[in-house]
C-alpha positions as CSV (number, residue, x, y, z in Angstrom):
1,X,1.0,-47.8,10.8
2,X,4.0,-50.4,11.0
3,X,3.6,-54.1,11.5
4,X,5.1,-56.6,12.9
5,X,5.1,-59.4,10.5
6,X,6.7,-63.1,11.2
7,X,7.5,-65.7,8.9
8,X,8.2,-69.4,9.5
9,X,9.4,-72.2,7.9
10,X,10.0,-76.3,8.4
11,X,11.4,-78.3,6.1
12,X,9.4,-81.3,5.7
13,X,5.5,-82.1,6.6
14,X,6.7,-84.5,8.9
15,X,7.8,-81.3,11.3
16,X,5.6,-78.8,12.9
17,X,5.1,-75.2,12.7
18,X,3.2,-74.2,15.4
19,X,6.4,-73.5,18.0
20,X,8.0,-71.0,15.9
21,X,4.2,-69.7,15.3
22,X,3.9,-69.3,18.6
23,X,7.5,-67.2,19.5
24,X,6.0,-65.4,16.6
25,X,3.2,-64.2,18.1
26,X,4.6,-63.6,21.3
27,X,7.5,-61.5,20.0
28,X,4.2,-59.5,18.7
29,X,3.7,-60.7,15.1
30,X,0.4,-59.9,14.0
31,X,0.2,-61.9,11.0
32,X,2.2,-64.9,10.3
33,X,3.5,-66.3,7.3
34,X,4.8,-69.8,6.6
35,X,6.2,-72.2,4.4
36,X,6.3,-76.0,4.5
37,X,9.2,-76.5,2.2
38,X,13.3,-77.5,2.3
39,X,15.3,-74.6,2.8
40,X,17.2,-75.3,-0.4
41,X,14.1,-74.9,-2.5
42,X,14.0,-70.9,-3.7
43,X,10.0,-71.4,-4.4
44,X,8.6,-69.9,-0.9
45,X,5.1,-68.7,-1.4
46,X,4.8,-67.9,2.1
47,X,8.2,-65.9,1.8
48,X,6.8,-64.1,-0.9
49,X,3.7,-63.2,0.2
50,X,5.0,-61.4,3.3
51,X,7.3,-59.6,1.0
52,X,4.2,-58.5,-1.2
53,X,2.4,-57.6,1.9
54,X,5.2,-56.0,4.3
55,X,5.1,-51.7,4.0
56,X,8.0,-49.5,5.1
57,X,8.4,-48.9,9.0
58,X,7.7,-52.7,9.5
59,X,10.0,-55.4,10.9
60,X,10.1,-59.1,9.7
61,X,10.6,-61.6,12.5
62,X,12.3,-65.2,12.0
63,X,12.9,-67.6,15.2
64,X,16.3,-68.5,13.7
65,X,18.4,-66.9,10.4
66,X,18.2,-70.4,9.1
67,X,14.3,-69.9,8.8
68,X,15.2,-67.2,6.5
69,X,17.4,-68.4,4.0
70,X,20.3,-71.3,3.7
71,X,22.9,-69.2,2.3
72,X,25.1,-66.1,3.5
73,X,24.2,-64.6,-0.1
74,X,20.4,-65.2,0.2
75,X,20.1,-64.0,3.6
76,X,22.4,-61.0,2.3
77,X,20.1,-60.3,-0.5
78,X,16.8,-60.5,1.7
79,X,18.4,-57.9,4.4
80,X,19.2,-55.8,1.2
81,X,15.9,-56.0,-0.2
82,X,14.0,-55.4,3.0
83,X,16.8,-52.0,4.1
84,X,15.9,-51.0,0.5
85,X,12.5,-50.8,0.9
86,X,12.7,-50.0,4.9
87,X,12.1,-52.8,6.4
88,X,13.6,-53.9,9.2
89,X,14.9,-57.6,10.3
90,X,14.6,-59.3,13.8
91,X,16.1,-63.1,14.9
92,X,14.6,-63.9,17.9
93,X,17.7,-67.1,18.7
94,X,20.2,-64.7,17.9
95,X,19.5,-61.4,18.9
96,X,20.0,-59.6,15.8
97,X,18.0,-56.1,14.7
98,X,18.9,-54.2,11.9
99,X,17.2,-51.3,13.1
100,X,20.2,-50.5,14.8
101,X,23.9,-50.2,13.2
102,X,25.3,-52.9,15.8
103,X,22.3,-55.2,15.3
104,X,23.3,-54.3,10.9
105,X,26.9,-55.4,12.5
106,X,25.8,-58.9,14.1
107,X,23.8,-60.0,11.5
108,X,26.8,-59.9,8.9
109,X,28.8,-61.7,11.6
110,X,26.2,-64.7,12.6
111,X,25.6,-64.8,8.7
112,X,29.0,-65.9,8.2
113,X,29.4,-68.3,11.1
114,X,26.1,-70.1,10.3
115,X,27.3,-70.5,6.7
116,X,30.8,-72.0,7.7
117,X,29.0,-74.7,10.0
118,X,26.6,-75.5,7.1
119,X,30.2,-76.3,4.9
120,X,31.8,-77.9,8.0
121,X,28.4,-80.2,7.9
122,X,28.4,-80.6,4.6
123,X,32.2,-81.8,4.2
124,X,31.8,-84.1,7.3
125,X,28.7,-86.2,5.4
C-alpha cells in the first residue's frame, strides 16, 4: 500500500505550522511530519523520521521546495535519495512531480531559479 506522506517546516517558533499542515492534508497526506527549525540547520528530526518511515511507491509532499531544503545540492541529494529508494516528490506552489519525466524536468529547473534568488538575496543584504 503507498502513502502519501507530507512534511513541513517553519523556521522559527515565532511562525506557525498549521497552514502548510493543512494544504498537507488536503493534498491527501495521511501522516504529517514537521520541523520547527532554520532551514540552514541540517539536524531535522522530523525530516528524518519521514525518511525512516516512507516505503517505496509513496510520494513526499512539501507546500514549497524551500520546505525541503535551502540549497540546489540538498534538495538534489533528497530527490536522489527518495528516486533511489522509489519514492516520489510532490511541490504543491510549484507544481512539480517526479513521477513523471517532465515533472523530473521542472524540478531541476525551479531548483536552480530558487537557488539564484537566495544569492541575489544574499548579495543585496
Amino acid at each position: 500500500m503507498t502513502a502519501i506522506l507530507g512534511y513541513a517546516r517553519v523556521s522559527t517558533g515565532d511562525q506557525d505550522i498549521t497552514g502548510q499542515a493543512m494544504r498537507l492534508e488536503e493534498a491527501g497526506a495521511i501522516k504529517v511530519f514537521s520541523d520547527v527549525i532554520s532551514g540552514k540547520s541540517m539536524d531535522r528530526p522530523g525530516l528524518a523520521e519521514l525518511l525512516t518511515y516512507a516505503r517505496a511507491g509513496d510520494t513526499l509532499v512539501v507546500v514549497r521546495l524551500d520546505r525541503l531544503g535551502r540549497s540546489l545540492a540538498e534538495l538534489l541529494a533528497i530527490v536522489e535519495d527518495l528516486r533511489r529508494r522509489d519514492i516520489a516528490l510532490l511541490s504543491l506552489e510549484e507544481k512539480i512531480d517526479t513521477n513523471s519525466a517532465a515533472g523530473e524536468l521542472v524540478f531541476h529547473v525551479f531548483g536552480a531559479i530558487e537557488h539564484f534568488e537566495r544569492r541575489l538575496i544574499s548579495e543585496r543584504t
